[in-house]
N, CA, C and O of each residue as an XYZ file, in Angstrom:
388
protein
N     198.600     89.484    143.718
C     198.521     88.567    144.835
C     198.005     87.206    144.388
O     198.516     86.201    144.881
N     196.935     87.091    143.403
C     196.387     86.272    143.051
C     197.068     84.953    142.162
O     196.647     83.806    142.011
N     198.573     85.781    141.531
C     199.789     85.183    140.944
C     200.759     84.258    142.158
O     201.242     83.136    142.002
N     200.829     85.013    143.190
C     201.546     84.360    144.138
C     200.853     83.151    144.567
O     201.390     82.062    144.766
N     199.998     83.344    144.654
C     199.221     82.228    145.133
C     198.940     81.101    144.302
O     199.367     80.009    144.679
N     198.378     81.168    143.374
C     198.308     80.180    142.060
C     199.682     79.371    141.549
O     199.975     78.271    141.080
N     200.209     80.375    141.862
C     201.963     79.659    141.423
C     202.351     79.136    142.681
O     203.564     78.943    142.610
N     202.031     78.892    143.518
C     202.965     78.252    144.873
C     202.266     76.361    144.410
O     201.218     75.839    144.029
N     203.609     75.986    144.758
C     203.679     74.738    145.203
C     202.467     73.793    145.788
O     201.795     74.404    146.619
N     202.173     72.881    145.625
C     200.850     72.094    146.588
C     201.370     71.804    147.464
O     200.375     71.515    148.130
N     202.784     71.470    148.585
C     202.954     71.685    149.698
C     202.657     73.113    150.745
O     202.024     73.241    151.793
N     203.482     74.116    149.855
C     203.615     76.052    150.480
C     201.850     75.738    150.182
O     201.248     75.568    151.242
N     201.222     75.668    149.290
C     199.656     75.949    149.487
C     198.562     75.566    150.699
O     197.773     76.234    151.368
N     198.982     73.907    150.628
C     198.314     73.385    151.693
C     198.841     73.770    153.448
O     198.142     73.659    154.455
N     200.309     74.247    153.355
C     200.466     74.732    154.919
C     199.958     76.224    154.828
O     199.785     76.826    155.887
N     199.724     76.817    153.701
C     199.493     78.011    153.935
C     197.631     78.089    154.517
O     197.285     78.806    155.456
N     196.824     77.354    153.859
C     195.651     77.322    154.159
C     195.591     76.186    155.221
O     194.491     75.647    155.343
N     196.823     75.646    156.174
C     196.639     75.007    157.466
C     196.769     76.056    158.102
O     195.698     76.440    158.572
N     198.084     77.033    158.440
C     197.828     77.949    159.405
C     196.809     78.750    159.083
O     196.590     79.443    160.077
N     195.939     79.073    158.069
C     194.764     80.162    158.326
C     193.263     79.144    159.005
O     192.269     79.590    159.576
N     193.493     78.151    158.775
C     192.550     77.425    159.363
C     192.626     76.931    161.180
O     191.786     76.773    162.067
N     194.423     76.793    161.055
C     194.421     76.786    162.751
C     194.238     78.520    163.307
O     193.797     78.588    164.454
N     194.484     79.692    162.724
C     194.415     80.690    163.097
C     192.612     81.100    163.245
O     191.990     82.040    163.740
N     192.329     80.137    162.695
C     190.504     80.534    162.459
C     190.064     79.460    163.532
O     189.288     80.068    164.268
N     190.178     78.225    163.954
C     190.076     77.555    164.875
C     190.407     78.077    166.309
O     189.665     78.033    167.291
N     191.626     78.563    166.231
C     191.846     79.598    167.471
C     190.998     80.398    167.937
O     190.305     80.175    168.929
N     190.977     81.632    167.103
C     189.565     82.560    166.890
C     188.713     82.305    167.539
O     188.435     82.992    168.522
N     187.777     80.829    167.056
C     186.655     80.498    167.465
C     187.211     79.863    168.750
O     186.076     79.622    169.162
N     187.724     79.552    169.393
C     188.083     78.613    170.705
C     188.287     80.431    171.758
O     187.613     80.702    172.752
N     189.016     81.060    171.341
C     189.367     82.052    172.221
C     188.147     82.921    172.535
O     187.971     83.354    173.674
N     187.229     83.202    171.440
C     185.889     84.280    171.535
C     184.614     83.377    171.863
O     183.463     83.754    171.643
N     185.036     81.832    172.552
C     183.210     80.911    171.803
C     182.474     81.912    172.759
O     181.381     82.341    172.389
N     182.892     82.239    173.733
C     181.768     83.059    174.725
C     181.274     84.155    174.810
O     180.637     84.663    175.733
N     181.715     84.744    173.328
C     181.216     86.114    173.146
C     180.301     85.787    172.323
O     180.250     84.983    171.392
N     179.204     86.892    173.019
C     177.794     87.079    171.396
C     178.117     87.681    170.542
O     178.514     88.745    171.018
N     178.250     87.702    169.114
C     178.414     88.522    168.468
C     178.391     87.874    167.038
O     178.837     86.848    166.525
N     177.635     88.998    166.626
C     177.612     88.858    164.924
C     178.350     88.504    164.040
O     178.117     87.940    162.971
N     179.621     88.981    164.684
C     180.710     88.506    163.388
C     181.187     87.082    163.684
O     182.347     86.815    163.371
N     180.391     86.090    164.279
C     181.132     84.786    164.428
C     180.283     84.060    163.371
O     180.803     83.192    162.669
N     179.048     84.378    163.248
C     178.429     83.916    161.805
C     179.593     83.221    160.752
O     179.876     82.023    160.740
N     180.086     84.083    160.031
C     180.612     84.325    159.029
C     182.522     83.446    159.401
O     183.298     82.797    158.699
N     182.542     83.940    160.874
C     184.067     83.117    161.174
C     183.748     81.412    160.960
O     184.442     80.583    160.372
N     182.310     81.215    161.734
C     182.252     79.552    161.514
C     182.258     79.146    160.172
O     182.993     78.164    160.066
N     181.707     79.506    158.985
C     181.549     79.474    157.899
C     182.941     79.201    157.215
O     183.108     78.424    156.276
N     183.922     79.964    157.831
C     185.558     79.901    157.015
C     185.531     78.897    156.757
O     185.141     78.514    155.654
N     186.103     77.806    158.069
C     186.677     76.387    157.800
C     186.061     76.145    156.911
O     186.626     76.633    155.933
N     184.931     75.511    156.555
C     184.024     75.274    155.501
C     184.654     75.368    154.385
O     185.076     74.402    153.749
N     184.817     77.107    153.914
C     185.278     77.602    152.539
C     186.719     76.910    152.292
O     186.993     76.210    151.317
N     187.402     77.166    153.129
C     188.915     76.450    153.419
C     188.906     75.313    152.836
O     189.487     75.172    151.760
N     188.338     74.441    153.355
C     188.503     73.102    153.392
C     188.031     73.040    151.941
O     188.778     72.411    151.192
N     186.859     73.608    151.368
C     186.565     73.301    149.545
C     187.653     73.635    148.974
O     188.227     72.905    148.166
N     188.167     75.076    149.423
C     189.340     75.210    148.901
C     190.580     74.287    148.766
O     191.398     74.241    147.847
N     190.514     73.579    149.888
C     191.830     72.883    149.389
C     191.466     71.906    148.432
O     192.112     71.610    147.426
N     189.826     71.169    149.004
C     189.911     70.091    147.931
C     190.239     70.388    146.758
O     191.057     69.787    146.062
N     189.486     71.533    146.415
C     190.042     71.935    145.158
C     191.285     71.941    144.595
O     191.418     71.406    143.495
N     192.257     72.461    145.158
C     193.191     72.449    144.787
C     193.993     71.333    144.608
O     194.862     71.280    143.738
N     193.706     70.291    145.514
C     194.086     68.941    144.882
C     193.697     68.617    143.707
O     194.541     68.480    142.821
N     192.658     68.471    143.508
C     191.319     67.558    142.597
C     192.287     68.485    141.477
O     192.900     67.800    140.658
N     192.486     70.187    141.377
C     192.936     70.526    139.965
C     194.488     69.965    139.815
O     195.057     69.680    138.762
N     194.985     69.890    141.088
C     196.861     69.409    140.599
C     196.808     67.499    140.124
O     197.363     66.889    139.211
N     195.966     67.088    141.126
C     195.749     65.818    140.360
C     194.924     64.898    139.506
O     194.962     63.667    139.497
N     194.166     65.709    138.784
C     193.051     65.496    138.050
C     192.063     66.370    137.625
O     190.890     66.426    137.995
N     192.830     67.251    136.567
C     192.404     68.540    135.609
C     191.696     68.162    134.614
O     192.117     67.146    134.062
N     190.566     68.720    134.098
C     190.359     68.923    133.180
C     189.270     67.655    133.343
O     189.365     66.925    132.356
N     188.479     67.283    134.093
C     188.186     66.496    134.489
C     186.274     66.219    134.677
O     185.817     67.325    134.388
N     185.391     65.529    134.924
C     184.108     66.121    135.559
C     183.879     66.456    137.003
O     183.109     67.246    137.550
N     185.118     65.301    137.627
C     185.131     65.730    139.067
C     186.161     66.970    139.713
O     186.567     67.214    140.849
N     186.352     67.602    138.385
C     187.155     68.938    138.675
C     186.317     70.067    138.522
O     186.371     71.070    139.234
N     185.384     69.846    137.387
C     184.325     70.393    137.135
C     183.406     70.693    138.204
O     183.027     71.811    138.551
N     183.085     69.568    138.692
C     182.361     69.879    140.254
C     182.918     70.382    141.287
O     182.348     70.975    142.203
N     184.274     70.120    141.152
C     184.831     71.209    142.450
C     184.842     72.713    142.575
O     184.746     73.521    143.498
N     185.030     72.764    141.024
C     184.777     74.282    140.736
C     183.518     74.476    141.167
O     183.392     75.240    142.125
N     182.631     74.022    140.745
C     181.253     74.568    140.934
C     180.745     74.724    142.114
O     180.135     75.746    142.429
N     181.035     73.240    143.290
C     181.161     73.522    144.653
C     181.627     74.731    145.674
O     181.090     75.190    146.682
N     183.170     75.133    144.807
C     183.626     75.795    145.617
C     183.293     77.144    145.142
O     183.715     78.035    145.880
N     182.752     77.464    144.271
C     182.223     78.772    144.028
C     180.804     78.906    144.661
O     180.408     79.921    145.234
N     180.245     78.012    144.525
C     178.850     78.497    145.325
C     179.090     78.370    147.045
O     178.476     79.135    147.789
N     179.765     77.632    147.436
C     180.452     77.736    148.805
C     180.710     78.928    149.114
O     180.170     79.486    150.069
N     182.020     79.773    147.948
C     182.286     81.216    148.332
C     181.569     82.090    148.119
O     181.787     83.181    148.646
N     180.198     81.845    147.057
C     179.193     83.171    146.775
C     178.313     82.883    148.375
O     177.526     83.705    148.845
N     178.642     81.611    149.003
C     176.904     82.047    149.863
C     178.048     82.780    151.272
O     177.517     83.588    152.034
N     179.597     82.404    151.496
C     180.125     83.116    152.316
C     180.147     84.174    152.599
O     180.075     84.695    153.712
N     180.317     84.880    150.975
C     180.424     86.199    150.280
C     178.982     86.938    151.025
O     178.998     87.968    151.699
N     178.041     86.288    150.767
C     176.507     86.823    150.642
C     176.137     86.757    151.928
O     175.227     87.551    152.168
N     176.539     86.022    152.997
C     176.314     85.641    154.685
C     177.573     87.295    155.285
O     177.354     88.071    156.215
N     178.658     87.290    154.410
C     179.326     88.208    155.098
C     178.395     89.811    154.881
O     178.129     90.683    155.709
N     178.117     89.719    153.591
C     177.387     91.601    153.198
C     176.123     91.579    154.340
O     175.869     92.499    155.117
N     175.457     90.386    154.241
C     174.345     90.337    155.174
C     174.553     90.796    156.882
O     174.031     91.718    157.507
N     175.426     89.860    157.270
C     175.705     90.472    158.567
C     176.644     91.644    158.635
O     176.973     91.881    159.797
N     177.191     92.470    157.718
C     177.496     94.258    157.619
C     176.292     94.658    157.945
O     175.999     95.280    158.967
N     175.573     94.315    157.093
C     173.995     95.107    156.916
C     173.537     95.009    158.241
O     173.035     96.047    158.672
N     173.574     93.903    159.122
C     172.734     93.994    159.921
C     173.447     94.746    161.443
O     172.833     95.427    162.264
N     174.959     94.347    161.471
C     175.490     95.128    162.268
C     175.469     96.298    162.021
O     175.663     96.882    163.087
N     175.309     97.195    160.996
C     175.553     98.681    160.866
C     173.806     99.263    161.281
O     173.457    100.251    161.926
N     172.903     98.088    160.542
C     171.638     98.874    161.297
C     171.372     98.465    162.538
O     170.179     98.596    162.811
N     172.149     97.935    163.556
C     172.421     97.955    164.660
C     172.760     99.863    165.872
O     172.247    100.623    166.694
N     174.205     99.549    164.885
C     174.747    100.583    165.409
C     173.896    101.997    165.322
O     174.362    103.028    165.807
């Protein structure tokens, strides 16, 4: 999966991470009035998204770079604290239940 993705185009890339971002915008517009734990982690997407794409510019037009360097680094600690906000609220919904 990780091939398909890497190999697509910077147009197919950037509409592909527009509809998951309007599908995540939706999300949050259709549920804002529910309480619930798992919206933590939904607000957080756009966020990851959006590093993500920068990224993916910054590497198609300026590789190998220091300000590519920082995108990497951005967007990985972006996705470790997503990563780490999502296990957290498992944890806390299951010692809920």
């Amino acid at each position: 999966m990780f091939h398909i993705i890497n190999s697509m185009d910077m147009p197919t890339y950037m509409i592909m991470l527009l509809v998951i971002f309007g599908m995540d915008v939706y999300g949050l517009i259709k549920y804002r009035k529910v309480k619930a734990l798992w919206k933590v982690p939904v607000y957080l997407q756009p966020v990851t998204l959006i590093a993500i794409a920068i990224n993916r510019v910054i590497k198609e037009y300026a590789p190998y770079t220091h300000l590519h360097n920082v995108s990497v680094a951005v967007t990985l600690t972006i996705g470790g604290i997503w990563f780490v906000i999502i296990c957290i609220t498992g944890y806390i919904s299951k010692k809920r239940s």
